[in-house]
Steps between C-alpha positions, in 0.01 A plus 500: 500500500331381233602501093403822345238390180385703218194689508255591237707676218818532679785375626775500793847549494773381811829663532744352789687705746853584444850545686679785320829552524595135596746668718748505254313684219391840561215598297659212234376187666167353593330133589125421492358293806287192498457362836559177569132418632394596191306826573459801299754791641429770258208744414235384227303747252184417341408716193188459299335673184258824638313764371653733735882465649466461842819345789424329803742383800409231685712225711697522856698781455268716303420724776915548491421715160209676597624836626738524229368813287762428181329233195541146651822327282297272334238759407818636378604172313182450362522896304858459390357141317208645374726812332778269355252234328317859359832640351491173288141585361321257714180687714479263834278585830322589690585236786374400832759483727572365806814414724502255820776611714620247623855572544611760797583864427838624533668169577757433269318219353440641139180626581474722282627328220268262536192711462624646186616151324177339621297736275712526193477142492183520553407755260771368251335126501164712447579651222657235307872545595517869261838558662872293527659438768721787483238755527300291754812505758624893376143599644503304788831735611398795369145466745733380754716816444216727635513337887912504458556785280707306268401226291610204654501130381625293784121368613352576208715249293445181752122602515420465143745279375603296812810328641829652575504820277767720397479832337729525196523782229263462230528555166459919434430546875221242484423337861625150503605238768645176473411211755771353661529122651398409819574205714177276580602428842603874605094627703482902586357565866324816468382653817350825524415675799165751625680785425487728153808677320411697172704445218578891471629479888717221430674673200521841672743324682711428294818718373500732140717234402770222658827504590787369226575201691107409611443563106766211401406290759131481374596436132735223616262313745227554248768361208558145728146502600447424160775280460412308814132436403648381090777302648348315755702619795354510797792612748529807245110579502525503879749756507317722243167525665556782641419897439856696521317841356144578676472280792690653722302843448166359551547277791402775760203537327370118617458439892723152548627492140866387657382238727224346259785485262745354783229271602470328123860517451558298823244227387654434233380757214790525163373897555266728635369843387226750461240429241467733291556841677349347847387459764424123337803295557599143278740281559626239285499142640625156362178258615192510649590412851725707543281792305261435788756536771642864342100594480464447851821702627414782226162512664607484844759793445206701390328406779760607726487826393158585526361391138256210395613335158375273266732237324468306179693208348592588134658350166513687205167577334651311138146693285469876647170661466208310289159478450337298763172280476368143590741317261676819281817662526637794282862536631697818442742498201862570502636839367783424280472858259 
């Protein structure tokens, strides 16, 4: 596909996919994807100065969004900008909008986030950057919070700002996140399967609230995540990629989740889990060849049970969402309030 450009008085944003969760960081962990051929796996929004505020959706999976009656989340995006940069005295808008969907619906992928960071970032780089980093990412999960019910940074975070992202506490309650090392060599298989879960299904399966001992046993594996990924050690980061508190609840929800995992664990994977809240599925891998061989069994464990996938070959995404043109880039800034 080719390079998005700039049109006439405008510009276009890119924001990459995202795994939330990592499997061991429920709703507190998130990586942004760049695949390793070096396409674009994200949604891009190009806004332009109009006389009248209009919103167009365009791209692959547009048709995906057009039988939804609620405001589209980056329509959404777009009027939570356009109210923040107005409570500092600044009159923006009206804006053409429009959103190519090019990431799937309901696939655990950080769709959504991606539509909403694409057009801050758009509208932010627009405007002549009127708002920090802090408020840029506390929008991004409070539009997010209206397809999860709760504001939620875990793809919002690696969409914007890129990388490995934790969320930490901010200063007086202030979003923040905090990017975390990542080894070059360690690729994420992401495979994601012709099949849709909601976000709203996949957390209406999950308990009021966990057990005591499923409670400890995220903070710890969480705790040496962290440690692993600072310290270098690998045998420890194998053992923590794993999801001890939701996983377990949601697997029914994904036809072949156990033996797609099985099948990437056999081939070699450090750890395999749901991306996200499903049905996508990552894996973590230690080199190319071998990333190729998990693909392959992932794929063919979908296959078995009745569902077509699609694979990619990912590193990190090091710049999150930015302005794209011929030869410009506008990268997303971290949040440190």
């Amino acid at each position: 596909m080719a390079e998005p450009t700039m049109s006439q008085g405008g510009l276009t944003a890119y924001a990459p996919a995202s795994i939330g969760n990592l499997a061991a960081g429920f709703d507190l962990l998130g990586a942004a994807l760049a695949p390793l051929d070096g396409s674009l796996l994200g949604d891009l929004v190009h806004v332009a100065p109009a006389a009248v505020s209009s919103f167009t959706v365009t791209g692959p999976f547009a048709q995906a969004l057009a039988g939804d009656p609620r405001p589209n989340l980056a329509q959404r995006a777009h009027d939570l900008f356009v109210a923040a940069v107005r409570a500092e005295g600044r009159d923006v808008g009206p804006f053409a909008l429009t959103l190519e969907k090019r990431l799937p619906v309901a696939s655990g992928l950080g769709s959504s986030a991606s539509s909403i960071v694409a057009t801050l970032v758009a509208l932010q780089a627009l405007c002549g950057d009127p708002l920090d980093g802090s408020a840029l990412l506390g929008l991004a999960g409070k539009a997010e919070g209206h397809t999860s019910g709760a504001v939620h940074l875990d793809n919002v975070a690696p969409s914007l700002l890129g990388g490995l992202q934790l969320v930490v506490p901010g200063r007086d309650g202030q979003p923040a996140s905090r990017r975390l090392p990542w080894p070059a060599d360690l690729l994420l298989v992401v495979v994601h399967p012709e099949y849709r879960l909601s976000t709203a299904e996949s957390r209406g399966a999950l308990p009021p609230r966990p057990e005591w001992a499923e409670a400890l046993d995220f903070a710890g594996n969480l705790a040496a995540l962290v440690q692993a990924l600072h310290s270098g050690d690998r045998t420890l980061l194998g053992r923590c990629l794993r999801d001890p508190l939701v996983e377990h609840h949601r697997a029914p929800l994904v036809p072949a989740f156990r033996a797609v995992q099985a099948a990437a664990l056999e081939r070699g994977a450090l750890g395999c889990s749901l991306s996200g809240s499903g049905p996508s599925v990552f894996a973590v891998v230690e080199d190319e060849t071998r990333a190729t061989s998990v693909a392959g069994a992932m794929a063919a464990a979908f296959r078995q049970a009745g569902l077509a996938s699609q694979a990619w070959l990912c590193a990190l995404d090091p710049d999150g969402a930015r302005v794209v043109t011929a030869g410009f880039t506008h990268p997303g800034r971290e949040a440190h309030p």
